[in-house]
C-alpha positions in Angstrom: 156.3 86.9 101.4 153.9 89.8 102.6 150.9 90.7 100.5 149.9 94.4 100.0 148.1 93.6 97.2 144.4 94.0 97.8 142.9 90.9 97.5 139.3 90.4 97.9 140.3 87.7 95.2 133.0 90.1 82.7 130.8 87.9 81.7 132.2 87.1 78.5 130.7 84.8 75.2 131.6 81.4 75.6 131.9 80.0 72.2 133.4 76.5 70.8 134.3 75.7 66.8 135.6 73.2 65.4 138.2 72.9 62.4 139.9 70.2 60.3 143.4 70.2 60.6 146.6 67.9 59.8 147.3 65.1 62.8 151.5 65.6 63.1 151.9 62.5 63.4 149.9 60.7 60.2 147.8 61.4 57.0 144.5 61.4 58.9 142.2 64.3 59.7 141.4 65.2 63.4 139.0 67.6 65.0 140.6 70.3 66.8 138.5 72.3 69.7 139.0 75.8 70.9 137.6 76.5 73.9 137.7 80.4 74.7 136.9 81.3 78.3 134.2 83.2 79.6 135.9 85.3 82.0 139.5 85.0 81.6 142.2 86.7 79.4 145.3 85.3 80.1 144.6 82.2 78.3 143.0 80.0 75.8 143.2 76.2 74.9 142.8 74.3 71.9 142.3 70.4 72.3 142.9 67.7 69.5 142.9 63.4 69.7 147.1 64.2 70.0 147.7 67.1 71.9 146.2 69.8 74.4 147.6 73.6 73.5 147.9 76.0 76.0 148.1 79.8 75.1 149.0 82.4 77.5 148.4 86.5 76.6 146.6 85.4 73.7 145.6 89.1 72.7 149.4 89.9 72.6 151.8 89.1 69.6 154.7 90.3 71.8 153.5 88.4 74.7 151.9 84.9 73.7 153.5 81.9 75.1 152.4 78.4 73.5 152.7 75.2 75.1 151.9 71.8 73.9 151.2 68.7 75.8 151.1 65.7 73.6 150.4 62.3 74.6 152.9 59.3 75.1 152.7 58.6 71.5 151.7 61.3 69.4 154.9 62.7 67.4 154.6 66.9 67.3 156.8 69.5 65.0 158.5 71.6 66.8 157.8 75.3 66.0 159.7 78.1 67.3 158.9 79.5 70.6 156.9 76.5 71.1 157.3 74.3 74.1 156.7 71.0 73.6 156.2 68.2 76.7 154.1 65.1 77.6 150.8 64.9 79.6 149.8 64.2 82.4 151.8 66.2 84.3 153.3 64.1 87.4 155.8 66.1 89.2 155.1 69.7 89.8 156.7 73.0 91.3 154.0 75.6 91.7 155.3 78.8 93.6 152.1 80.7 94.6 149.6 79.4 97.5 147.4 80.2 95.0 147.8 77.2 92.9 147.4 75.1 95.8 143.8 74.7 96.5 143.2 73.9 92.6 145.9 70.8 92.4 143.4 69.3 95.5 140.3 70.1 93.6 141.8 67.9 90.7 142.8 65.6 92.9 146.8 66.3 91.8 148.2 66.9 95.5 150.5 64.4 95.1 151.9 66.0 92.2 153.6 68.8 94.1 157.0 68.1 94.8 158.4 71.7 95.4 157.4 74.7 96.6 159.0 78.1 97.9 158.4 79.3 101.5 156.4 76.3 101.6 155.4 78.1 105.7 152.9 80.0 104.1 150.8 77.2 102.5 148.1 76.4 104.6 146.2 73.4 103.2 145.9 70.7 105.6 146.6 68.0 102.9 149.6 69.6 101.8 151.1 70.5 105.0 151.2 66.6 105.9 153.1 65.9 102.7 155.3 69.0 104.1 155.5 67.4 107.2 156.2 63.9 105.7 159.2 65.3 103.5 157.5 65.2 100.2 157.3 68.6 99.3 160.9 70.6 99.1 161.7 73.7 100.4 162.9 76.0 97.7 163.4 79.0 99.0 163.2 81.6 101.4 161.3 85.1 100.9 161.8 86.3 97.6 164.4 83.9 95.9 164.5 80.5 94.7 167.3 77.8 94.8 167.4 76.8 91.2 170.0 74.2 91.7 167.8 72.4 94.3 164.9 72.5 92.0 166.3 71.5 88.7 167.8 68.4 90.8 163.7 67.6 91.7 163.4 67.1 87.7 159.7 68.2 87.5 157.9 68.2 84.7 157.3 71.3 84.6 157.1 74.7 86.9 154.2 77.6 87.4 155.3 80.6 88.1 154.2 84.0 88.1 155.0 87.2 86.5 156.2 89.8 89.7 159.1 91.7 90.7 162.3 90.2 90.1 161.7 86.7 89.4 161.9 86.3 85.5 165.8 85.8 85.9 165.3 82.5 88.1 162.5 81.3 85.9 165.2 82.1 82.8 167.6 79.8 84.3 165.5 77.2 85.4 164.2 77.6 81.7 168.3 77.1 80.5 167.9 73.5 82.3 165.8 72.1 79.8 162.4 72.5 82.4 159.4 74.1 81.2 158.3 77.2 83.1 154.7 78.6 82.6 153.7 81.8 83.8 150.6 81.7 85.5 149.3 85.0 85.6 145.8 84.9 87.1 146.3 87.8 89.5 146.2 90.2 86.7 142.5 89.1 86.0 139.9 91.8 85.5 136.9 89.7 87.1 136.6 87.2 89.9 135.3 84.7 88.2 138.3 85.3 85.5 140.9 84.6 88.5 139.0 81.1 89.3 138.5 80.3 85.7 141.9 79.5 85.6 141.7 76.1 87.1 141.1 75.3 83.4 144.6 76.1 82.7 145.6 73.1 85.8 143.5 70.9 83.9 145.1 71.1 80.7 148.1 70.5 82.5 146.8 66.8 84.4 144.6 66.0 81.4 141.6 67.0 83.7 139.4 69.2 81.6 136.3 67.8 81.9 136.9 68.0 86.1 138.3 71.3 85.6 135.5 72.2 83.6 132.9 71.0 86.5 134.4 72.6 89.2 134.2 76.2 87.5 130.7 75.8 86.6 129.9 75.1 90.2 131.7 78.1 91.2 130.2 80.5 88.4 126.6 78.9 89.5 127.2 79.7 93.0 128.3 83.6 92.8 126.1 84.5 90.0 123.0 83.1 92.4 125.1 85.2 95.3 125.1 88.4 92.8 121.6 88.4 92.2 120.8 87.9 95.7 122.6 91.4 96.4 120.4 93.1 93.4 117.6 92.7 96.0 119.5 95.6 98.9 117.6 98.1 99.8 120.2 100.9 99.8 123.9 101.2 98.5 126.1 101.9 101.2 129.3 104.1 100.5 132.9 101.4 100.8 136.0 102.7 101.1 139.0 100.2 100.7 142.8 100.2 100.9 145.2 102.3 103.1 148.1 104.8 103.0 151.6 103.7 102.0 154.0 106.1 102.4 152.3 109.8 101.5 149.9 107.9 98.4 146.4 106.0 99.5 146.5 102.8 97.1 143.1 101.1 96.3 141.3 99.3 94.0 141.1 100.9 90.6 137.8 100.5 88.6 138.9 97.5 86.1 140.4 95.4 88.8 138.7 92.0 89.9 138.4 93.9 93.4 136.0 97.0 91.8 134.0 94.0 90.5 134.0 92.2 93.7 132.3 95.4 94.9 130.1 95.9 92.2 128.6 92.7 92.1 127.8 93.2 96.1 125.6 96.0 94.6 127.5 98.6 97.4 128.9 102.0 95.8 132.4 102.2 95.4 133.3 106.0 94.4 136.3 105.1 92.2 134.2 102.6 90.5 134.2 104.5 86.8 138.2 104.8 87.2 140.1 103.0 84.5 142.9 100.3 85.6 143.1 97.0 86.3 145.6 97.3 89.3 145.3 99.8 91.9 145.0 103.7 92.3 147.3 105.5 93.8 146.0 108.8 95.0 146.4 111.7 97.4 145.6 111.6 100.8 143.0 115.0 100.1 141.2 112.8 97.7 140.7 109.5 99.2 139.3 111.8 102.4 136.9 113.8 100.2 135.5 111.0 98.8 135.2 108.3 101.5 135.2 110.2 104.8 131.8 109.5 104.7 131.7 105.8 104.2 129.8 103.6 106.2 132.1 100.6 105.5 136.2 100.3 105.2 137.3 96.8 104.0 140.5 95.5 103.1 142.4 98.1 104.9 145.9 96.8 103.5 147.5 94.2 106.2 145.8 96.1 109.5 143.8 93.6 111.9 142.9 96.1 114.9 141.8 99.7 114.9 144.8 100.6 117.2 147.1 99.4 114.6 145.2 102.1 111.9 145.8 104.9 114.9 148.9 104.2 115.6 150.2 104.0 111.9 148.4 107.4 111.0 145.8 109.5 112.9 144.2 110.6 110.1 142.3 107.3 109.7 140.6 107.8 112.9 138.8 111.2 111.0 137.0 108.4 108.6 133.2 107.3 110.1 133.3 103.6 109.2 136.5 104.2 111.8 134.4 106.0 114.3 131.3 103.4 114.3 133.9 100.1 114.0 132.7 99.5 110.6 136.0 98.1 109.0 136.4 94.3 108.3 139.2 92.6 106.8 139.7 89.1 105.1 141.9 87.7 108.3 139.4 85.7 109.9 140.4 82.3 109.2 144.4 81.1 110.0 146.4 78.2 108.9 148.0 76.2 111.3 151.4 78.0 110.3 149.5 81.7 110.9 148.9 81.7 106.8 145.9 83.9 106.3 143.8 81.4 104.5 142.1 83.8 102.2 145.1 84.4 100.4 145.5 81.1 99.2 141.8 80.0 98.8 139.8 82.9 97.7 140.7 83.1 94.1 139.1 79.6 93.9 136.2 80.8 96.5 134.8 84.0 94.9 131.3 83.2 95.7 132.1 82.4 99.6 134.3 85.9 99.0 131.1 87.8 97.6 129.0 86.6 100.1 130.9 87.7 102.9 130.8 91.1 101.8 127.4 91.1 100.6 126.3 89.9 104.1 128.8 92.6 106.1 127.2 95.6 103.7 123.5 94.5 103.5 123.1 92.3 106.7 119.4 92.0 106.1 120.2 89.5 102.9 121.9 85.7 103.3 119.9 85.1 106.8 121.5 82.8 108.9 124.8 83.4 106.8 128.1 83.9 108.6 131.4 85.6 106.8 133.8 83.0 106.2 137.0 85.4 105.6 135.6 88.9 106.4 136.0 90.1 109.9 136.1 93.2 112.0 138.8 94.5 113.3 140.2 94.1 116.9 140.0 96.7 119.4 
């Protein structure tokens, strides 16, 4: 698994109303709960006495998914394209580092029982269970063995929407397991990607811990945000790197742009549309940021030499020339993982920071960058 995605890992309405329904299971009335996020949009949940409901895409007929998670005794009709299974959750397969750090934050570690190219997590609890045989290999790379999963029985699996993996997930689907796409990457804000460890506590019954946690988090970057409203100057950031003959970089809608916005720094492809990333010519990216005083995230590069020798034309940028580039590598797993892969989306404050404090270093005094380094020479 390699990651070329950009990662540095809206302030929404939060609103809650209440409706009578029809419990499934009896003649009595029952309170029902929507919850809509504040950041996110890949999911909502609706809470009742019987069941929690999870629904993923909720914007998109074409792409809603519902699940339902009843309790032990509850009895719930099935509808079509409805999947139906008990809470808690108890035995999990998650297939993204991602998901990692927010099992441990519920305290659900011991859930895991699968995972594929399980040498890239980099958790310290979850490399002793790895160690201790109680977390399965399932894969190398890009593929999955389905038959040594199904044979785990989990409860269910999280997956996520990318590349070539929706024909796995269809026949691990054919064995009667649940699969749920987890698609927090595709988040337009950082706080969106880390709001999502509402959607784990659906899943253990943890909402009220779930709920917590995110609070904290929200609390911590807002305070971080409106500590970088007080810069003196907006320096010029360039991001991203050449692949092939195209420059790919954060376009202005992604949850990277925001990462940048909210450091208060000026980003020149800030008012581009796109969630994703641009992918531009060479000519532009130069006109625009040749004269940037910082480059982060320049792809999967961790030394200048590396740049130069992959394309001299980096070495005519000035945040080359005054060894002003940083990347997130500075902290390693004990397998080599790159921890900010798997811990930033739940760490976009600590994320925030560390750019705030590389692009206005007279702010967050005594503050070091947890992730964000500069390169090697």
């Amino acid at each position: 698994m390699k990651y070329f995605i950009f990662l540095f890992i809206y302030i929404g309405i939060f609103s809650c109303k209440k409706e009578s329904i029809k419990a499934q299971n009896s003649k009595q009335v029952s309170k029902k709960s929507i919850k809509n996020t504040k950041y996110a949009n890949g999911f909502e949940l609706i809470f009742s006495k019987n069941y929690n409901k999870i629904i993923l895409n909720p914007s998109s007929e074409k792409e809603k998914h519902i699940y339902i998670l009843k309790s032990k005794d509850s009895s719930i009709k099935k509808e079509k394209n409805v999947i139906i299974f008990q809470q808690p959750i108890k035995r999990i397969v998650v297939t993204s580092t991602t998901h990692i750090p927010m099992l441990e934050l519920l305290g659900e570690t011991d859930a895991l029982i699968g995972f594929p190219n399980s040498k890239y997590i980099s958790s310290k609890k979850t490399r002793k269970r790895i160690a201790k045989g109680k977390v399965t290999e399932l894969g190398k790379e890009q593929s999955i063995n389905t038959e040594l999963l199904i044979n785990l029985k989990p409860d269910a699996v999280i997956g996520f929407s990318m590349g070539n993996n929706n024909k796995t997930f269809e026949n691990i689907k054919k064995a009667g397991i649940p699969v749920i796409i987890n698609n927090d990457w595709l988040e337009k804000s950082p706080l969106g990607r880390a709001e999502w460890i509402k959607f784990f506590g659906a899943l253990f019954n943890k909402s009220h811990k779930a709920d917590s946690i995110f609070n904290s988090i929200e609390k911590k970057y807002l305070q971080a945000k409106k500590i970088a409203l007080n810069a003196k100057n907006r320096p010029k950031v360039l991001s991203g790197v050449l692949y092939k003959d195209k420059w790919n970089l954060p376009a202005g809608k992604s949850y990277v742009a925001q990462f940048l916005k909210d450091a208060n720094v000026n980003y020149p492809w800030q008012n581009t549309t796109g969630t994703g990333s641009l992918s531009l010519a060479f000519e532009s990216v130069f006109n625009k940021g040749k004269d940037a005083q910082f480059w982060i995230a320049p792809g999967y590069y961790q030394s200048y030499s590396q740049l130069e020798k992959a394309n001299q034309h980096y070495k005519k940028f000035d945040a080359f020339k005054n060894k002003k580039i940083y990347n997130f590598t500075k902290k390693k797993g004990k397998t080599g993982g790159i921890l900010y892969y798997e811990l930033a989306p739940i760490q976009p404050d600590v994320v925030l920071k560390d750019i705030i404090k590389v692009t206005h270093p007279e702010l967050l005094k005594g503050y070091q960058p947890f992730y964000l380094e500069n390169l090697n020479y």
